[in-house]
Phi, psi and omega in degrees: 000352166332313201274336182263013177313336198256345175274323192279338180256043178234139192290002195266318177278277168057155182302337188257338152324308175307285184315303171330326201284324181301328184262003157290129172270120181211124189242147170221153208228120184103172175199042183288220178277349196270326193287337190296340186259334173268340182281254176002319175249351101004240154355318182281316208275335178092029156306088184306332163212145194233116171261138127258149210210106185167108165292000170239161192271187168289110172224159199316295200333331203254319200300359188272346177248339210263070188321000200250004173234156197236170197276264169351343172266008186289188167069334169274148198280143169354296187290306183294302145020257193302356194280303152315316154310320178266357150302306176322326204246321201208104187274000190265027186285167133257109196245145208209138183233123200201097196268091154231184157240157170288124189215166179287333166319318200221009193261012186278278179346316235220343178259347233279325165300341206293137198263338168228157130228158173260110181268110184247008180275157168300345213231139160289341157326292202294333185285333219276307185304327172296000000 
């Protein structure tokens, strides 16, 4: 609990925060630009399981917002990316990657457990079906 020590001692939080936070599911959906700011601090907080949810790869055009990717990610799909980053930043994550879109088809499946979820997608489909 060393790395979440400056979080555990805010009365807000506290050890049993913490603990909520390690057995929390939280899915999000998209993993663009609304997500780059948010996956990161998810994970750094110590957020125990991570769903992504996002049918598109990495492309230049984007890199200027989708802050959470490298040059070296284009061509890769979104989700394996950001999944790969937040392993990085946090190994006690657990990140789950499921490079599709959100559809009324797959979001019963992919939410059903879910402690959150975030709509972080671009699309009004994807906002409409959550």
């Amino acid at each position: 609990m060393t790395r979440y020590a400056r979080q555990m001692i805010l009365p807000q939080v506290g050890p049993s925060g913490q603990e909520a936070l390690a057995a929390a599911r939280v899915v999000v959906v998209g993993a663009g630009g609304l997500a780059a700011p948010v996956l990161p601090l998810l994970a750094g907080a110590g957020v125990g399981h991570i769903t992504l949810v996002d049918g598109d790869d990495v492309a230049l055009s984007n890199l200027h917002r989708q802050t959470l990717f490298t040059e070296a990610d284009i061509g890769t799909p979104k989700v394996t990316a950001a999944a790969r980053a937040l392993a990085a930043r946090n190994s006690a994550c657990t990140v789950v990657a499921h490079p599709v879109t959100l559809g009324p088809d797959t979001v019963a499946k992919l939410c059903h457990d879910a402690t959150l979820v975030l709509d972080c997608a671009d699309s009004f489909a994807a906002s409409y079906v959550l």
